[in-house]
N, C-alpha and C positions, 0 to 999 in steps of 0.2 A: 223103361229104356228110352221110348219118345220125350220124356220130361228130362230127363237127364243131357240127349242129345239139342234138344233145346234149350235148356239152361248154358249149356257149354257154344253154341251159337252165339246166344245173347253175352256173354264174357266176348268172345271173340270178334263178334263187330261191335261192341259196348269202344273196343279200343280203339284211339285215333289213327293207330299207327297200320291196322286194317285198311282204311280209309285211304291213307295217306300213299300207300303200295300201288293200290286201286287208279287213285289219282296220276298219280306218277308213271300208271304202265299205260293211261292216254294221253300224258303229255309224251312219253316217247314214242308213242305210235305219229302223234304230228309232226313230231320233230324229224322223226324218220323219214314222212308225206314229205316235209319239205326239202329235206337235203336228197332224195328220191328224184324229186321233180326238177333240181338245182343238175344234178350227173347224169341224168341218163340223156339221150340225143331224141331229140325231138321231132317229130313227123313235120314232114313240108311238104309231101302233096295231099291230095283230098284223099287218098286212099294210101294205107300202110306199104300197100305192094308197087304205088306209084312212087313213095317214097324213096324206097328199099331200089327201085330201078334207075331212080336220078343219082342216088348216092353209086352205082355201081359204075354209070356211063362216068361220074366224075374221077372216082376212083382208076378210071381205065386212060382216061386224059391225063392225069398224074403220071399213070406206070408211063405212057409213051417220052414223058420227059423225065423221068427220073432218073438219078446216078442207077447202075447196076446194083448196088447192093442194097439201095432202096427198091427196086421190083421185086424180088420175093417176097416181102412182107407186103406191098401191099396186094402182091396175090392173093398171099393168104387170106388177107381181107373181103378180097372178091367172092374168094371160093366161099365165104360163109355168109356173103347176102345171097348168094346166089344159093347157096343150099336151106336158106330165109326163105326163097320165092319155090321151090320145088317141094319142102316140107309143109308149107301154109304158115310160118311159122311167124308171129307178129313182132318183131325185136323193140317195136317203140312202147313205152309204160302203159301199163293198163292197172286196172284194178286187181287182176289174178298176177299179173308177175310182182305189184307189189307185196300181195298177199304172201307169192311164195316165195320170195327173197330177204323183204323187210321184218313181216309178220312171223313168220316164221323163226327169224333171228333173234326176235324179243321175246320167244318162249324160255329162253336163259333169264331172264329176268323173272319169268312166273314162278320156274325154279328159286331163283335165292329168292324171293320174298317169300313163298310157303316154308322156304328151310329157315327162315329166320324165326316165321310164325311159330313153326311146328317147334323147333327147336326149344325153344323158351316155352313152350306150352305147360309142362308139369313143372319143370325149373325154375318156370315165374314164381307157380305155387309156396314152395319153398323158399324162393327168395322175399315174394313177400307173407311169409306168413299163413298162408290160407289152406294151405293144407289138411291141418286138422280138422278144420271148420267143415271141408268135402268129406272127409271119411269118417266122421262122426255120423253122416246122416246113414239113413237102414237100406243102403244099399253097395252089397259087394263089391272088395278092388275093381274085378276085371271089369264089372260093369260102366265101373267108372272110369275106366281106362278104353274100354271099347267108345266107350260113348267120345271120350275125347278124340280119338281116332276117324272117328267118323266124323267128326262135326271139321278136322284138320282137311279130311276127303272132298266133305264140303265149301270149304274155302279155298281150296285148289283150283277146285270146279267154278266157282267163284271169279276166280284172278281169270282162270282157261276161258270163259266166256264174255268176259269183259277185252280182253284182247281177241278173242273172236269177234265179238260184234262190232267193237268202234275200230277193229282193224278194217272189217269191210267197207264201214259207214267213210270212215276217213277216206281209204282207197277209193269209195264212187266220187267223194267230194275234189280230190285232187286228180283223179285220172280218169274218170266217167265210168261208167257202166261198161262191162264188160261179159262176151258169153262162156260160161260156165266148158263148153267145148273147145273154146280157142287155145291153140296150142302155143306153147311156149320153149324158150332153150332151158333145156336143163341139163346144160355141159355138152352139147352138139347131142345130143336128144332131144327128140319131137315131142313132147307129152302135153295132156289137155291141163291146160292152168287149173282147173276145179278140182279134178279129179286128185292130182298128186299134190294139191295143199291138203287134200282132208287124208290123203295116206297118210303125208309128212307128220300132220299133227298125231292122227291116232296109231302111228309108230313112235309115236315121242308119248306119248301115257303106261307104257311098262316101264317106261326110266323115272319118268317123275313119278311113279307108284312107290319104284324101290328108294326114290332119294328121300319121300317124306315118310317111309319107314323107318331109314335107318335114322333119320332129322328126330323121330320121334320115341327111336330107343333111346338116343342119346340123352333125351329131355328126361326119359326117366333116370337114366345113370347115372345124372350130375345136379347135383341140387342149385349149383351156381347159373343161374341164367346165363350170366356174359362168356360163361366155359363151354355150356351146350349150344347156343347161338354162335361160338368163335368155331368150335370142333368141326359144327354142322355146314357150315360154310367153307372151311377148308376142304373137309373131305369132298365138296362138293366141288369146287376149282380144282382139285386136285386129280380129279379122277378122272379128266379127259386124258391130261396130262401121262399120268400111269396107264390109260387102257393102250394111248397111242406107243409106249414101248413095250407093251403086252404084246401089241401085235407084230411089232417088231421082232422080238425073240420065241416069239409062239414057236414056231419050226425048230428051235433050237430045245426048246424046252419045254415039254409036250406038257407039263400042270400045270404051263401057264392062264392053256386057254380054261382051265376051272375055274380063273381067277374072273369075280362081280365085275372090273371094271372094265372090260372089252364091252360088257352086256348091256350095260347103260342105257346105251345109247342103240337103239334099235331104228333107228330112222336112215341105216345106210343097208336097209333089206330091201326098200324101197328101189334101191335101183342095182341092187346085186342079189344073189342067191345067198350066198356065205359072207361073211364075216374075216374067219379064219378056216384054214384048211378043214373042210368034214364037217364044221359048226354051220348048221342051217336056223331060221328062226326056230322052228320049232325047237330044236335042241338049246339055242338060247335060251329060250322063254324058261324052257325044264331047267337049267341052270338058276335062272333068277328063282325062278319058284321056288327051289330048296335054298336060297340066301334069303328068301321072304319068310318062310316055314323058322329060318334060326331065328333071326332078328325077330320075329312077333312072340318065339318061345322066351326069348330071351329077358323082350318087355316084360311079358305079363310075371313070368318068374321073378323078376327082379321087382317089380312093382309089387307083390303080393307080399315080398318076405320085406322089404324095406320100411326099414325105423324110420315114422314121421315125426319123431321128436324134433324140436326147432330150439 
């Protein structure tokens, strides 16, 4: 199985186009550093909280001349540097707010490159040909479908720390060093920057487990690469799309919440208990788990009894 799961490694960084995703998910980590560093407001005294207090005394200079219907908003404004200085809460860029703003956003992108990979994985086979050449050797479908599975896990894993590390290296380079303690807004929440980027991320690994499941039934059900790569990609833009009017009609219509696509996306447990009404993570999780238990029956059955004639 070790020989197999490595031969199927070597195929899959063997290809440029590996390479090229790789490439591309740290030119957009810079590209993000820079247009980051270009919007966000910039600290002018020596300390964030002396900052945070010149902007509040200016702020307060404005309301005294401002038309009437210009003062409430810039209260508003007040009220949340001022709840900046009572929280600890640092509003100017650091290395953790880009982590958990920027970084965090280009995890969509980790997504459709593994769905692209995964997708065309067994599909390529068949489109170019090589399928026979794998199942002629003395070793079992499923093994060579587990092996391809895993080696797809490993390339995920792959992309996922490749935007882990040159996201942080980037962020020290453009925003300095920052303490793993320091807290940040996260929607007029206090939270420590470190702490709730590695929640965000490892709430975002049950979604990208089921996306490159389902990327990778697909790859066995269609012998046409450009069909399983086109499929595997829609269903994946598409699914934010449908969970958000899942949730919409949930209350109306109580099978919806049964439905894969609310479950996705598990990274909004992070700052809530439920989801949809009664649906807690745990009960999520149990949901995806029995759409995981279909789709891998589904694979292996359909991969086992499937004519490799070309």
């Amino acid at each position: 199985m070790i020989g197999l799961i490595q031969n199927e490694l070597i195929k899959t960084f063997e290809k440029k186009m590996s390479w090229v995703f790789a490439i591309l998910l740290i030119v957009a980590l810079i590209g993000s550093g820079l247009l980051y560093q270009k919007v966000t407001d910039k600290q002018k005294g020596d300390t964030w909280q002396e900052s945070v207090q010149m902007e509040i005394k200016d702020l307060q200079d404005q309301q005294q001349k401002a038309p009437e219907e210009e003062k409430a908003m810039l209260s508003d404004q007040i009220a949340q540097k001022q709840w900046y200085l009572k929280e600890k809460v640092n509003p100017y860029p650091t290395n953790w707010s880009f982590m958990n703003e920027l970084v965090i956003a280009l995890k969509s992108l980790v997504t459709l490159f593994v769905v692209i990979v995964c997708a065309g994985n067994i599909s390529s086979e068949f489109s170019d040909g090589t399928i026979k050449q794998l199942l002629i050797r003395p070793h079992r479908r499923w093994a060579i479908l587990v092996s391809k599975y895993i080696a797809m896990l490993i390339y995920a894993l792959f992309l996922a720390v490749v935007l882990l590390v040159f996201g942080y290296i980037i962020g020290i380079l453009f925003f300095g060093t920052g303490n793993f303690a320091d807290k940040i807004d996260a929607g007029m929440v206090a939270v420590s920057g470190g702490s709730h980027f590695f929640k965000l991320f490892a709430y975002y690994l049950p979604g990208l487990l089921m996306i490159i499941t389902i990327a990778f039934m697909l790859s066995t059900l269609f012998k046409n690469q450009a069909i399983a790569v086109g499929v595997g990609i829609f269903v994946l833009f598409s699914s934010s799309t449908i969970g958000g009017l899942i949730l919409m009609y949930a209350n109306k219509y109580a099978w919806t919440k049964m439905l894969i696509f609310p479950h996705l996306d598990q990274t909004a447990f992070v700052m809530q208990d439920k989801i949809l009404e009664n649906i807690t993570m745990p009960m999520s999780i149990g949901i995806l788990s029995v759409y995981y238990i279909i789709f891998m029956v589904i694979t292996f059955v359909f991969f086992q009894k499937r004519d490799i004639s070309i």
